[in-house]
C-alpha positions in Angstrom: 0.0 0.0 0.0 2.8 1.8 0.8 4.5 2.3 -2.8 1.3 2.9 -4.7 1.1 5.7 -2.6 4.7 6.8 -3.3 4.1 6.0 -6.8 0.2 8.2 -6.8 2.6 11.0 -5.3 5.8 11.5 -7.9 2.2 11.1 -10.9 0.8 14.0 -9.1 3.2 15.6 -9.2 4.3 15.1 -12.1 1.2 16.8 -13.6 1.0 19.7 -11.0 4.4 20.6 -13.0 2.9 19.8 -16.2 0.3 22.0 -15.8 2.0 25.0 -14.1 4.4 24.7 -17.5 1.7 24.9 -19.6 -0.1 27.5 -17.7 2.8 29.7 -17.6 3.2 29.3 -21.0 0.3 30.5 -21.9 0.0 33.4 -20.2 3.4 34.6 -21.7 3.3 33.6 -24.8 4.3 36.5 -27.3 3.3 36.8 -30.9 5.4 35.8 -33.9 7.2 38.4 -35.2 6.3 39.7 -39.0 10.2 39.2 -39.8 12.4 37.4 -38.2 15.6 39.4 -39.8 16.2 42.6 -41.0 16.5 43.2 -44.9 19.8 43.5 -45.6 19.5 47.0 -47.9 18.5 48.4 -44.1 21.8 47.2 -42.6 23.8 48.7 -45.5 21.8 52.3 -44.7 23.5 52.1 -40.7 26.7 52.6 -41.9 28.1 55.3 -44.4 31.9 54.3 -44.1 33.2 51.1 -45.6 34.2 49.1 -42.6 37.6 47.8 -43.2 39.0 44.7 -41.7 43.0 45.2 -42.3 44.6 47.6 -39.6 48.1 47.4 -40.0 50.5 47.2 -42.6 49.4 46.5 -45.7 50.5 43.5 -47.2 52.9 45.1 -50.4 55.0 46.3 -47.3 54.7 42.8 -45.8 56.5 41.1 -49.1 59.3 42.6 -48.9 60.4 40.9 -45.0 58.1 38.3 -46.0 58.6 35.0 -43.4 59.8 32.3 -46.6 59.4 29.5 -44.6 56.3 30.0 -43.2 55.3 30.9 -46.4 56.6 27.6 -47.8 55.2 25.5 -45.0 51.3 27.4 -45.5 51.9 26.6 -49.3 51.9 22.8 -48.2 48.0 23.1 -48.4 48.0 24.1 -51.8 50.1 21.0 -53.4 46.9 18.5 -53.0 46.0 20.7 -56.2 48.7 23.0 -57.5 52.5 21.8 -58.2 55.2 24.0 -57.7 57.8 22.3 -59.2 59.4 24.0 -62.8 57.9 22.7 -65.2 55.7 20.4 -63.4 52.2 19.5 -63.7 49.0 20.7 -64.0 46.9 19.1 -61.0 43.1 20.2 -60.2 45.0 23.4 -60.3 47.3 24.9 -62.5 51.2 24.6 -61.9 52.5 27.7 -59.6 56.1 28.0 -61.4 56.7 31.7 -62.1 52.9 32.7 -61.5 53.8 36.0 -60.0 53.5 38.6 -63.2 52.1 35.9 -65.3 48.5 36.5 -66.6 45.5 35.3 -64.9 44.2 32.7 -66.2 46.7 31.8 -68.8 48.8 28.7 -68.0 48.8 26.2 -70.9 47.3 22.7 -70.8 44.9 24.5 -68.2 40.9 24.6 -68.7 40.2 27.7 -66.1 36.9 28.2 -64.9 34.9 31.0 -66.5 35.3 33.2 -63.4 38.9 33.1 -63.6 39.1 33.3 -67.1 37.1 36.5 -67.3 39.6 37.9 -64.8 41.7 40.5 -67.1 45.5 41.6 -66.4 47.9 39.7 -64.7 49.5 38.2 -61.4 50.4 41.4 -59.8 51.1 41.6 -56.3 48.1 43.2 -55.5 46.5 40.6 -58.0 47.4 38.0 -55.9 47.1 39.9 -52.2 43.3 40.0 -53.1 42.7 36.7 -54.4 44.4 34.7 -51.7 42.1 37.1 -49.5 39.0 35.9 -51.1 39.2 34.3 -54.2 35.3 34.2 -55.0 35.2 37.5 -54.2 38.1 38.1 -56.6 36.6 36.0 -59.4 33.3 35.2 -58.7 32.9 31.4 -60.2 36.0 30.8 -59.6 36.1 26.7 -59.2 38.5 27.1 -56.5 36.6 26.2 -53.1 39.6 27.7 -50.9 38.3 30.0 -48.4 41.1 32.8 -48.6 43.5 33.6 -45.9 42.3 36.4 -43.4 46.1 37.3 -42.1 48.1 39.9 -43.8 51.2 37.8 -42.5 50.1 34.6 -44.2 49.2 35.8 -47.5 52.4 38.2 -47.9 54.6 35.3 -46.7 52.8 33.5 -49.4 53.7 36.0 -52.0 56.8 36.1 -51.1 57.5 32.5 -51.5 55.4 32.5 -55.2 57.7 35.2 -56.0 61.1 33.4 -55.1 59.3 30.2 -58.0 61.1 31.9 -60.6 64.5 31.7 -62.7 63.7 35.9 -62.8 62.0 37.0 -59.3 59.8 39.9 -60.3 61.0 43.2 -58.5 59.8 43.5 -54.5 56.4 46.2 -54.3 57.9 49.5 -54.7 61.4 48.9 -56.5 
């Protein structure tokens, strides 16, 4: 007799919580909302200055005491599709011998994607600075699915160790 009374109890209760839940969610239940975010072209009106996300040097001034190792060793993500080697090549991605003053877009044996290939001038410094930043930003439909380096430090080492994969090292930013 003893347990069914224990057991009668923790039911009770059980449902005395139940219903105080539902109760109190009742009474403060709030209406949906019409939208639940705001339209972007009213967050573009908040601001009137670009916000910029670079404070520091910028990454021309980088290259020229750019870290070649750490360079090389951030480069080791890139040889699953691009070959470095002279003369080596093509992969997924196109061979990365002398690509710094090369046009964009314009290694041989190489299908680009139309993104890239619509891309006009060449590898310049900057070029590259702003693709390794965002490269579907740079070429949008680009086939590259690399998410771009947020570090001035990274990408200049980068550029720096591109620049050195050359029998003629294109002049430093600024020389």
């Amino acid at each position: 007799m003893e347990f069914n009374k224990l057991v009668a109890s923790v039911l009770v209760a059980g449902l005395v919580f139940m219903a105080i839940n539902v109760g109190v969610d009742e009474m403060l239940h709030k209406s949906a909302l019409e939208m639940t975010v705001y339209p972007v072209t009213a967050m573009a009106a908040v601001t009137e200055e670009p916000i910029t996300e670079d404070s520091g040097p910028s990454v021309l001034a980088l290259i020229a005491t750019a870290d070649l190792d750490a360079g090389k060793k951030l480069l080791k993500r890139c040889a699953s599709c691009h070959d470095l080697a002279q003369g080596g090549p093509n992969k997924i991605g196109p061979n990365l011998w002398d690509v710094v003053g090369a046009d964009v877009a314009s290694r041989e044996g190489f299908s680009f994607s139309a993104g890239l290939s619509a891309v006009d001038g060449d590898w310049s410094y900057e070029a590259l600075d702003a693709f390794l930043k965002k490269p579907k930003v740079f070429a949008p439909g680009t086939k590259m699915s690399f998410a771009g380096l947020k570090k001035p430090v990274d990408r200049a080492n980068i550029i720096g160790f591109l620049r050195m994969l050359s029998e003629n090292p294109a002049a430093l930013p600024g020389e």
